[in-house]
N, C-alpha and C positions, 0 to 999 in steps of 0.2 A: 255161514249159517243159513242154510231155507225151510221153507215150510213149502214144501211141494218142490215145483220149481222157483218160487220166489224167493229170491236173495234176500237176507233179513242184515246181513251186515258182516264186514269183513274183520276180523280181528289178528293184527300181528303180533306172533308170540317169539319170544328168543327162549332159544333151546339150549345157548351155552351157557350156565351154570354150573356151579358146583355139585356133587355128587347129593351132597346132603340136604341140597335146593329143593331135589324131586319131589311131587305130592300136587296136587289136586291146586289149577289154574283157573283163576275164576276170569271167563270169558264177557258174563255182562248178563242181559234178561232179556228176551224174544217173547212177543205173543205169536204162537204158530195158531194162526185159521186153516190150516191144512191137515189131515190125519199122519201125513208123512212128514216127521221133524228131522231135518240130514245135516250133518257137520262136514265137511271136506275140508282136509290137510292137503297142502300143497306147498311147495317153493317158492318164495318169495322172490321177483325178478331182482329183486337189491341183495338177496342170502348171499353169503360166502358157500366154502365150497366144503362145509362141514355135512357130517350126518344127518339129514332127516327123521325124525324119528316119531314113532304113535306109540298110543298105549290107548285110554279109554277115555270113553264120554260120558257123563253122569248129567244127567235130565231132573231137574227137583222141581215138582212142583208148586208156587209161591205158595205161602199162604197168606190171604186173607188180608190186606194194608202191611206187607212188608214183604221186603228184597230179599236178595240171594244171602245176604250176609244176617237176613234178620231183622234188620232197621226198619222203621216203621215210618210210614207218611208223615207227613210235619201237619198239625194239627195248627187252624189258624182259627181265629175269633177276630176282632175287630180288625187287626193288623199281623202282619211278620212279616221276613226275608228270609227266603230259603237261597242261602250261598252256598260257593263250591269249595271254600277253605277246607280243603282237606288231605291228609295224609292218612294212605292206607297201613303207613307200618305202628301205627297207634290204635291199642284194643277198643277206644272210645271214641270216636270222633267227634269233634265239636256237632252240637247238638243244631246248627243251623244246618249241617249238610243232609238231616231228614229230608226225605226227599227227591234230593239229588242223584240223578245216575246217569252212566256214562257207558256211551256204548259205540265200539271201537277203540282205536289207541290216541287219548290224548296225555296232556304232559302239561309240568304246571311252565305258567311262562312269567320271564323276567318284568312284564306288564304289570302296574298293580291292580287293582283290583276296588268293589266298593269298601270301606272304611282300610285305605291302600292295604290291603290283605292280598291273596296271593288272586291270579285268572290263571287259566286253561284256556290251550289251543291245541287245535290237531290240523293236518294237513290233508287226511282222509278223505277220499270222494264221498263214502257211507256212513263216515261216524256222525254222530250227533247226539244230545246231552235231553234229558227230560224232568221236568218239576212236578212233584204227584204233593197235591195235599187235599187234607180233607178238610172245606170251609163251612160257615154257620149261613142260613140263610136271609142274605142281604148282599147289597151290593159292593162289589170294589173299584178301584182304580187301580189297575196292573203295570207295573211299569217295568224296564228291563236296564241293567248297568249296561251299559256299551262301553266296552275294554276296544279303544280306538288305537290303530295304526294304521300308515300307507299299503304296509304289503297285507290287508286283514279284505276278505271278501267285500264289493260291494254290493251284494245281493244275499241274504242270512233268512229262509224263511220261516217265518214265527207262526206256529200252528198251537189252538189255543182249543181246546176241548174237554167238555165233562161227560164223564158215562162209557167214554169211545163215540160222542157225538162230536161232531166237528163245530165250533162255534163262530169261528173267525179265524181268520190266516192274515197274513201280510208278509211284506219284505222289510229287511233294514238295511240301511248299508252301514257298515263298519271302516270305511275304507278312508277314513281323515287323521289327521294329524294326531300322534301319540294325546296329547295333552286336553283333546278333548273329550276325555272317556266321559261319564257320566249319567244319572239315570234322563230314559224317554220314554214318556209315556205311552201304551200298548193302548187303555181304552178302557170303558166303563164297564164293567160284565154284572149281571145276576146272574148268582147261584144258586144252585138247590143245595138241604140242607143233608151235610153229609157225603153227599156224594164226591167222586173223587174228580180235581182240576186239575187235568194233565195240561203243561205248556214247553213245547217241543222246539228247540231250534236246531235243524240241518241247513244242508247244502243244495242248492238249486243244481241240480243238472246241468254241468257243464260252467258252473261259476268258477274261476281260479282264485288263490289267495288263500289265506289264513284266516280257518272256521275258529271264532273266539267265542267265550262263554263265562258267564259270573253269577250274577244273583239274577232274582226277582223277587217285587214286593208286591204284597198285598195290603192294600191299605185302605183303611173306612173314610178316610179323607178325601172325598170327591173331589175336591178342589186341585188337586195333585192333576188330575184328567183335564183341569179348562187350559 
């Protein structure tokens, strides 16, 4: 997917299905800053040696605090956690994955997760996962689960923005012993009220390993931050 010539992210589809499978594949959510929005189909160097096949691209424009599917930002007041617990083949998904999106192909992993619930991992150089809510104006303490393994990147960078302003970045390393997963704390942030806090984790350029992914909290308990 680009917005001009800029790559916005690669997405692997399997095309061998059943016949009655066919119909409209939800690819994931791009912001294009570019006038020209372009999809390219191509062969995957891992494909078999089946048919390639197109048909059409449909363009929706979001509306308004909700995603492709409809679902609406997670709405936070003094506290929550937007987790990734979810199954797409359920009309409802639990109501913590507002929020949550996922862009590229990741897959749930046998790792658990916080309240040992399910994690997500992708091996993608471009996937990466994003947390949209809308907060009250005051401060939090931001923290992130870290779903820990040996073969899990040790460089995961954590970009932390309201409005599309950039607020703070940093890196994590994930790369320790299964058994250490658990939450670390991100940092102290004020928000403005209402506006939307986007908190993004991708892949650094050229880090190997397994890009893992779970929750975050928002919390009015500063003391969570000392």
């Amino acid at each position: 997917v680009f917005s001009g010539n800029d790559s916005l992210g690669v997405k692997t589809v399997d095309f061998r299905m059943n016949n009655d499978q066919a119909g409209w594949y939800h690819l994931g959510e791009f912001s294009f800053t570019d006038s020209e929005g372009k999809v390219e189909l191509t062969r995957d160097d891992q494909a078999n040696q089946g048919y390639l096949r197109a048909d059409a691209i449909k363009f929706t424009k979001l509306k308004d605090g909700r995603d492709c599917h409809g679902r609406i930002y997670r709405n936070i007041k003094k506290s929550g956690v937007i987790d990734n617990r979810r199954d797409l083949s359920k009309e409802k998904p639990k109501k913590d994955t507002d929020g949550y999106r996922e862009y590229g192909s990741w897959f749930q992993s046998v790792l658990p997760g916080f309240k040992n619930l399910i994690s997500r991992y992708t091996r993608e150089s471009d996937a990466y996962v994003t947390y949209k809510a809308k907060v009250e104006n005051r401060e939090y303490c931001l923290s992130l689960y870290r779903v820990t393994h040996p073969n899990s990147v040790n460089a995961a960078d954590i970009a932390i923005s309201q409005n599309n302003t950039l607020l703070d970045s940093m890196q994590i390393n994930f790369k320790y012993q299964y058994n250490q997963s658990g939450w670390i704390a991100l940092g102290r942030y004020q928000f403005n009220h209402d506006d939307v806090v986007t908190i993004k984790i991708s892949r650094p350029q050229g880090v190997q390993g397994v890009l893992r992914a779970d929750a975050i909290r928002f919390s009015s308990r500063l003391n969570l931050c000392d």
